[in-house]
SEMARTOR-98456 format. One record per residue: residue number from 1; chain; z, x, y of N, C-alpha, C in turn. Coordinates in Angstrom, 2 decimals. Atoms other than C-alpha are relative to their C-alpha. Layout:
# residues N
NODE   pos   unit        nz        nx        ny       caz       cax       cay        cz        cx        cy
NODE   NUM      A         Z         X         Y         Z         X         Y         Z         X         Y
...
***
This chain:
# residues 167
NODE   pos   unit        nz        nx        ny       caz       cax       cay        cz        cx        cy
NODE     1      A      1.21      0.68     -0.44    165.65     85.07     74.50     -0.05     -1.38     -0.61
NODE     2      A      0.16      1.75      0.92    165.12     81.00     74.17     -1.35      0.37     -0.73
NODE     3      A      1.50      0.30      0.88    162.17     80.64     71.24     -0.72     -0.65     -0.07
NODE     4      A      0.84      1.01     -0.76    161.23     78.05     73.79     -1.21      0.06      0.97
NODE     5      A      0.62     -0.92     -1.49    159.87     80.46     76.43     -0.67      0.76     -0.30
NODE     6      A      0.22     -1.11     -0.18    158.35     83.27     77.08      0.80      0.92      0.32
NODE     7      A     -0.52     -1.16     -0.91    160.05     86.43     77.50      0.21      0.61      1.66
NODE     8      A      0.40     -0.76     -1.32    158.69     87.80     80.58     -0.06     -1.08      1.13
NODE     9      A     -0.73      1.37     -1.37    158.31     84.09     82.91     -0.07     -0.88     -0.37
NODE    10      A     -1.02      1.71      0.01    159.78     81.38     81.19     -1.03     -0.92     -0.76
NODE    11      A      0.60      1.13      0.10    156.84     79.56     80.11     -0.20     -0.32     -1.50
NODE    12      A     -0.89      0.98      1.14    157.43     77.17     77.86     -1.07     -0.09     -1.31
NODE    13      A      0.86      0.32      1.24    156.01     77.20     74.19     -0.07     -1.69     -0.79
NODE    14      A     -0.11      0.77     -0.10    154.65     74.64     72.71      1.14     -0.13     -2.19
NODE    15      A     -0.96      0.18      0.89    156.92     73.32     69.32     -0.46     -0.28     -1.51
NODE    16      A      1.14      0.76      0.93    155.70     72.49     66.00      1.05     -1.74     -0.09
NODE    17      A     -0.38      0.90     -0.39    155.92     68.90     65.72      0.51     -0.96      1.14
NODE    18      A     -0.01      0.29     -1.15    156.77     68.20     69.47     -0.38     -1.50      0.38
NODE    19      A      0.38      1.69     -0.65    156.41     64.81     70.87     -0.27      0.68      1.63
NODE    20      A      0.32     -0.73     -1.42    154.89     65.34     74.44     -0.60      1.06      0.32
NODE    21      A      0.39     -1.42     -0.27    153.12     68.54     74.09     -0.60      0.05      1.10
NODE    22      A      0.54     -0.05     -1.36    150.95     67.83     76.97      0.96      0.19      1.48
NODE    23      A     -0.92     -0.61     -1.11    153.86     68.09     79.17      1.00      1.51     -0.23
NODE    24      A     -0.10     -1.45     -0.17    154.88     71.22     78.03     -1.10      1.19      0.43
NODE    25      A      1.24     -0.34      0.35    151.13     72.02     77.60      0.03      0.38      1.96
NODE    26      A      0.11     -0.17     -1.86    151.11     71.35     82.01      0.92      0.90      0.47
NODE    27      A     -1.17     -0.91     -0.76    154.18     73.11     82.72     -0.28      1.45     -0.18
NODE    28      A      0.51     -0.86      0.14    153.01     76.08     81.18     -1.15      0.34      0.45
NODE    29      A      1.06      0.18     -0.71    149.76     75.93     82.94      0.20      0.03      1.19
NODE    30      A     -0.62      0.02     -1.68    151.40     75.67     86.32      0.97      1.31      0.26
NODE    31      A     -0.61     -2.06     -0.23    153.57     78.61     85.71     -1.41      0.94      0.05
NODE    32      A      0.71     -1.71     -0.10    150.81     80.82     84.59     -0.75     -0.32      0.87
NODE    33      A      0.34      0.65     -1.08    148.94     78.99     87.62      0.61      0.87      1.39
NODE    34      A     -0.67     -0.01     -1.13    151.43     80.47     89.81      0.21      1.42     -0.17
NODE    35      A     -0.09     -0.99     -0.01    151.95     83.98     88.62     -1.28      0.95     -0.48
NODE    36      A      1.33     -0.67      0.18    148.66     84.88     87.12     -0.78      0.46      1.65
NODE    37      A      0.92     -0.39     -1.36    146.70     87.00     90.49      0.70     -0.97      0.89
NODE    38      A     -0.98      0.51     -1.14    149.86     85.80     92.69     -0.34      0.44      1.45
NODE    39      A     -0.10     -0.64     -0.98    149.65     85.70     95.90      0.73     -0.98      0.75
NODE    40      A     -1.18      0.26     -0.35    152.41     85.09     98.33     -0.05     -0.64      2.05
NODE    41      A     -0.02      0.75     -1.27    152.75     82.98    102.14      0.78      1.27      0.57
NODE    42      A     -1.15     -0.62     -0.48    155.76     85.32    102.83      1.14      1.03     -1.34
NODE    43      A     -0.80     -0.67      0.86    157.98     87.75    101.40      1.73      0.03      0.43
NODE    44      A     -1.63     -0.15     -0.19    162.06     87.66    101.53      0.45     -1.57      0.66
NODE    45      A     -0.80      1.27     -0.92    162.48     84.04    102.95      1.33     -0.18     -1.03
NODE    46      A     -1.16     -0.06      0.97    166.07     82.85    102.31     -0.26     -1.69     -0.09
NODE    47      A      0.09      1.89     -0.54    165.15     78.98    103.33     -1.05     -0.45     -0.35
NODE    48      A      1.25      0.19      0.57    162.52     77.26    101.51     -0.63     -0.80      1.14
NODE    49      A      0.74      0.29     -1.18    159.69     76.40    104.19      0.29     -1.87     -0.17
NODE    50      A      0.19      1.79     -0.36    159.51     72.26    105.27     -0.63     -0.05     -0.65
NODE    51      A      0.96      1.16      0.11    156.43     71.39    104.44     -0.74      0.73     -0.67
NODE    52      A      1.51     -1.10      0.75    154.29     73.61    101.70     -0.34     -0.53     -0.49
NODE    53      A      1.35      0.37      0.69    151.81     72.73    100.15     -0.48      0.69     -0.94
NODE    54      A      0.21     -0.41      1.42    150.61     72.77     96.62     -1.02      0.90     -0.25
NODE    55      A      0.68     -1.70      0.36    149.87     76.24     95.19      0.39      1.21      1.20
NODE    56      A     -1.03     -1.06     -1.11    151.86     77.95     97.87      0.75      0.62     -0.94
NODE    57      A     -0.84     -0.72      0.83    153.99     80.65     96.82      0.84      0.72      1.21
NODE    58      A     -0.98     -0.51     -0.78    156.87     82.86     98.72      1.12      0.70     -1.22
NODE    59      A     -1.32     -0.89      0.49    159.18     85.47     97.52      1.41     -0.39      0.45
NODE    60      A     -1.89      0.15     -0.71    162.69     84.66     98.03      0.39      1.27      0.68
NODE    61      A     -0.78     -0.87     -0.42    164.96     86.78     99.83      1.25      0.04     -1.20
NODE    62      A     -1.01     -0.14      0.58    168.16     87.67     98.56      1.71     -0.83      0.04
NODE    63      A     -1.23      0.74      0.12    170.82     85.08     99.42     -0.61     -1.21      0.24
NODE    64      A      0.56      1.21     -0.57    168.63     81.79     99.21      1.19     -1.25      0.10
NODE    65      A     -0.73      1.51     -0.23    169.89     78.33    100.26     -1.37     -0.93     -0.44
NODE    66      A      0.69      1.07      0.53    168.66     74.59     99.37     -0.54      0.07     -0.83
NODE    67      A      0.96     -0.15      1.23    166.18     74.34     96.95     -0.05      0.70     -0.55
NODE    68      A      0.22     -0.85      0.44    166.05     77.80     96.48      1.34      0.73     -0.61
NODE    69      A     -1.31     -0.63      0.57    169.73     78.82     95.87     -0.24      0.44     -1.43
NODE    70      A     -0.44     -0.41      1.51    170.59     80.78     92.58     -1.40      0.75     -0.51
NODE    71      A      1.45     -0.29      0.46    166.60     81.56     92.43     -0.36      1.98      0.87
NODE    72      A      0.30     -1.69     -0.32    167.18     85.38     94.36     -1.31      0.52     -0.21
NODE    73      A      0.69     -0.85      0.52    164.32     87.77     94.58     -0.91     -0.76     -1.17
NODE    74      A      1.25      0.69      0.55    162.00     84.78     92.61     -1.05     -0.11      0.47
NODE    75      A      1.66      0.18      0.08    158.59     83.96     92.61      0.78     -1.64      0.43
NODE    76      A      0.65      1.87      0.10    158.42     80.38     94.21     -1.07     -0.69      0.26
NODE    77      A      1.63      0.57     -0.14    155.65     78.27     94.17      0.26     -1.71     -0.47
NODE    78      A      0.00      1.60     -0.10    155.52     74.55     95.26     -1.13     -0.61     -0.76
NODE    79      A      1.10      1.16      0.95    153.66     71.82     92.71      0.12     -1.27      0.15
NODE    80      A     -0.37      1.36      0.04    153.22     68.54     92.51      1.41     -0.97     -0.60
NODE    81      A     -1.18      0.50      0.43    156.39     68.39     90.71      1.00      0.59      0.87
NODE    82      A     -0.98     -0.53     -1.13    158.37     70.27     93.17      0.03      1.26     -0.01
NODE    83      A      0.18     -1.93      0.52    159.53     74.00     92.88     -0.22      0.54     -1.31
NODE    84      A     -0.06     -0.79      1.59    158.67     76.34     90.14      0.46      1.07      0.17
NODE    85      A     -0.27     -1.23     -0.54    160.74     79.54     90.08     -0.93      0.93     -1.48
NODE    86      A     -0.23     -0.89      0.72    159.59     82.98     88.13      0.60      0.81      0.40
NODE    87      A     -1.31     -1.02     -0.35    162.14     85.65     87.77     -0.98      1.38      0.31
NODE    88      A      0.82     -0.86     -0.24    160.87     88.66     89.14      0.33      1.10     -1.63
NODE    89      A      0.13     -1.49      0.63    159.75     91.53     86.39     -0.18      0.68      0.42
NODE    90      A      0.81     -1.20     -0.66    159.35     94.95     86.64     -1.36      0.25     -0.53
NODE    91      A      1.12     -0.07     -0.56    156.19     95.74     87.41     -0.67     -1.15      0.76
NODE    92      A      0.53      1.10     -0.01    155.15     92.14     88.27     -0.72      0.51      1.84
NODE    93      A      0.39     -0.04     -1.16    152.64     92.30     91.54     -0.46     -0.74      0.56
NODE    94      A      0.10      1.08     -0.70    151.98     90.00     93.98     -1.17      0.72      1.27
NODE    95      A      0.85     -0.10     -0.95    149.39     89.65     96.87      1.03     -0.84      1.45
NODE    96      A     -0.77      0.67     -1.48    151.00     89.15    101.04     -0.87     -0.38      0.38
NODE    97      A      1.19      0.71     -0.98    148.55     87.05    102.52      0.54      0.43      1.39
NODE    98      A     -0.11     -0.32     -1.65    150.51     87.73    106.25     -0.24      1.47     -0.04
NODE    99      A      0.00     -1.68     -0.36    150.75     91.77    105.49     -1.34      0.59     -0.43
NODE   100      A      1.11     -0.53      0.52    147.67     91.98    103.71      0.01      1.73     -1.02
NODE   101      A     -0.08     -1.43      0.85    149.38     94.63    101.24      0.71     -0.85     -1.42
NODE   102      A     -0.92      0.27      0.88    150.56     94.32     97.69      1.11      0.61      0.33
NODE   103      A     -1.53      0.28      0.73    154.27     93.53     96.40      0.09      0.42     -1.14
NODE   104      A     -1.19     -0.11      1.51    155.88     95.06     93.59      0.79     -0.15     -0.15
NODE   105      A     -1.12      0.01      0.47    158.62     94.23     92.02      0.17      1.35     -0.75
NODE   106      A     -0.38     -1.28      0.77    160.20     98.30     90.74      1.51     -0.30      0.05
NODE   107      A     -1.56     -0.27     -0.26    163.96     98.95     89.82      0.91     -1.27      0.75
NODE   108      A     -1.16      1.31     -0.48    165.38     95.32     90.73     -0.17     -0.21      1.68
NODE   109      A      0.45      0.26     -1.23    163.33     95.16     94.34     -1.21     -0.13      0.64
NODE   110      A      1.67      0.04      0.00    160.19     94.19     95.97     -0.26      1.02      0.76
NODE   111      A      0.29     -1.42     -0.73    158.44     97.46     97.44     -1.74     -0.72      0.71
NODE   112      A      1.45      0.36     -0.69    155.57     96.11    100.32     -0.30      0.65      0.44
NODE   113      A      0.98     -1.32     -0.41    152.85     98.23    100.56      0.29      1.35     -0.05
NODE   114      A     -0.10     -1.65      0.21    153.82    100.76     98.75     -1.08      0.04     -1.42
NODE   115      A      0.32     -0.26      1.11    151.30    102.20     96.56      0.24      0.94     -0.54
NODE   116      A     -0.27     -1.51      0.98    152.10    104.58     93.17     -1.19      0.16     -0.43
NODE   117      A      1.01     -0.34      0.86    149.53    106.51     91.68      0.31      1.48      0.15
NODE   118      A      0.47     -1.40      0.16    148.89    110.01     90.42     -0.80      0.52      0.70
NODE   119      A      1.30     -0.58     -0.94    146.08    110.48     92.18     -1.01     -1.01      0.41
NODE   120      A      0.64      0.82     -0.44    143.55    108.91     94.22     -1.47      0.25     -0.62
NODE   121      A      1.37     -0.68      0.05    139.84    108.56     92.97     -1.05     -0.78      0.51
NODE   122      A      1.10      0.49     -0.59    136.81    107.79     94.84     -1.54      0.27     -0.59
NODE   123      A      1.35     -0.32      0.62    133.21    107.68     93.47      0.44      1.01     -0.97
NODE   124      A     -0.64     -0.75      1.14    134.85    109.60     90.62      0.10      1.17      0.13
NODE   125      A     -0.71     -1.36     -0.36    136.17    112.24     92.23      1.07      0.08      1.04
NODE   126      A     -1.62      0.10     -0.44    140.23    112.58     92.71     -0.58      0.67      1.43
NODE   127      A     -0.54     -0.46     -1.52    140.68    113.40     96.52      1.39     -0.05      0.52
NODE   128      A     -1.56     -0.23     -0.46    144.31    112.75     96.80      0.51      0.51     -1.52
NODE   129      A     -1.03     -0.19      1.41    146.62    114.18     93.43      1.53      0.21      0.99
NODE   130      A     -1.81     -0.21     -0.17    150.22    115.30     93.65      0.22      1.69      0.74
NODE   131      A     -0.10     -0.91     -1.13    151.50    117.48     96.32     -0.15      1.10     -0.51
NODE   132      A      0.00     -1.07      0.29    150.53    120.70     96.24      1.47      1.33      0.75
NODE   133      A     -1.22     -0.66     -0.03    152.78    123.90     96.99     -0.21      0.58      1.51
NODE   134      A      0.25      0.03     -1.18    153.62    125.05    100.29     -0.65      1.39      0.70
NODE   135      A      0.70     -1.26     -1.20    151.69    127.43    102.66     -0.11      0.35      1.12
NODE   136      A     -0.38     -0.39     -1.64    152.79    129.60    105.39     -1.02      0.35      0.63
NODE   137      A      1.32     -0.09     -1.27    151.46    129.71    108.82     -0.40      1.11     -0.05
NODE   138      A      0.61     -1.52      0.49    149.05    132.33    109.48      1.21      1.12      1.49
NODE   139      A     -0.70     -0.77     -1.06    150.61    134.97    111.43     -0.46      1.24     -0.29
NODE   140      A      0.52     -1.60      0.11    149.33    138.73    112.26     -1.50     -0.40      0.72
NODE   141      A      1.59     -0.08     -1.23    146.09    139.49    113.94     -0.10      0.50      1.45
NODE   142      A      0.37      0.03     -1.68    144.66    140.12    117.03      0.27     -1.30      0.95
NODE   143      A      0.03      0.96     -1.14    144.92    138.29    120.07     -1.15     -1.01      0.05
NODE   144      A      1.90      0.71     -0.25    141.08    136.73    119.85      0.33     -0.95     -1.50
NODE   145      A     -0.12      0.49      1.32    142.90    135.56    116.14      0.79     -1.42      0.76
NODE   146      A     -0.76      1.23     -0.56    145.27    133.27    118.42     -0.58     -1.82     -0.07
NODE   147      A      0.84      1.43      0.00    142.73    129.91    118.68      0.15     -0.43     -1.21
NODE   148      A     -0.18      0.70      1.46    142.27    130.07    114.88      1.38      0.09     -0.68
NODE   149      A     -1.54      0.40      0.21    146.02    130.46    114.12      0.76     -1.07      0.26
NODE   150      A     -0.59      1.33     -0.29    146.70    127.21    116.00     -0.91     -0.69     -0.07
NODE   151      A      1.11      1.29      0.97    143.92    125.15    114.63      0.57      0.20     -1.48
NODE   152      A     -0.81     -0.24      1.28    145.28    126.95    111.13      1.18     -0.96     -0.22
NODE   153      A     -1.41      0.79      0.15    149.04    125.47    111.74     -0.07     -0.97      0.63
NODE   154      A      0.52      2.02      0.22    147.93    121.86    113.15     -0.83     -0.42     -0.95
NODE   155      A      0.23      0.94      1.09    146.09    121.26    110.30      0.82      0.16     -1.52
NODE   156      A     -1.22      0.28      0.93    148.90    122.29    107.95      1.22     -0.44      0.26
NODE   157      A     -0.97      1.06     -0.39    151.16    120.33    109.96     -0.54     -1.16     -0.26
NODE   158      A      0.38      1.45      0.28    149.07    117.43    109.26      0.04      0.03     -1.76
NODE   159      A     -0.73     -0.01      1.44    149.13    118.23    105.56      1.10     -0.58     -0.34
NODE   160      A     -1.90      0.24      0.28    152.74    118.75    105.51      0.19     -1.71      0.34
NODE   161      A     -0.22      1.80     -0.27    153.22    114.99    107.34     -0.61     -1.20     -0.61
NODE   162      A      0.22      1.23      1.47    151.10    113.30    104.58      0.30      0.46     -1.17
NODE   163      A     -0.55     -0.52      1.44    152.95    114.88    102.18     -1.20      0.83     -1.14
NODE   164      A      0.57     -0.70      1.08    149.78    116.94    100.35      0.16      1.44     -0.39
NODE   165      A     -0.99     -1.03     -0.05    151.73    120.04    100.80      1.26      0.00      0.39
NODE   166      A     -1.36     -0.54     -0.81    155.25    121.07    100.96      0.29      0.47      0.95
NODE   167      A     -0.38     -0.21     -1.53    157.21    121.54    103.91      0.24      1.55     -0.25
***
């Protein structure tokens, strides 16, 4: 790690004794500007747009050109000084303004609109947790049982297909 930076995105400390601190003082201010409550034009471009405009941001893709070359899977975000890259972390999350879903960065990739959680909670009470175990269709009965046997197994086919029971 430089003992210039930050660890996690780059931004620049300031020095003791330093001449110029105010321009480290801005640069660091424009990074965390740009990754603090990120949010993003686009996700995966490989070609940095024409014409953006300051406080724009965009995820790279994975084989950028021009400006963006060598910057992979970064955080960019146009300033008055030109580009600023951050390297993606894991966990780091971002906002898609076109998809209207968060971005994570997990395991060395961005995952859009995927959310993790244990469980879901609403007015403070979980309604989604972790899949439960699976349960067979009904079967046996009378004939007059037939209606509720197939209302029974379409709504544990709909289970099963949001995953809150096993198949």
């Amino acid at each position: 790690m430089d003992d210039q930076m930050t660890a996690r995105f780059g931004i620049p400390l300031l020095a003791a004794g330093q001449a110029g601190k105010e321009l480290t003082h801005n640069e660091a201010l424009t990074r965390i500007d740009m990754v603090m409550q990120a949010a993003v034009i686009a996700v995966g471009l490989n070609i940095p747009p024409a014409s953006p405009s300051v406080g724009q941001c965009w995820i790279i893709g994975t084989t950028p050109t021009g400006d963006w070359a060598g910057h992979g899977r970064a955080l960019a975000g146009w300033t008055t000084g030109g580009w600023r890259f951050a390297g993606p972390v894991e966990g780091l999350q971002v906002w898609s303004i076109s998809s209207g879903t968060t971005v994570a960065y997990r395991s060395g990739v961005w995952q859009e609109g995927d959310v993790t959680a244990a469980r879901l909670v609403i007015g403070g009470k979980a309604v989604v947790g972790t899949q439960k175990a699976a349960i067979a269709d009904p079967a046996g009965g009378g004939a007059g049982d037939e209606v509720a046997r197939i209302a029974v197994t379409a709504i544990l086919g709909a289970l099963r297909q949001h995953g809150l029971i096993a198949g």
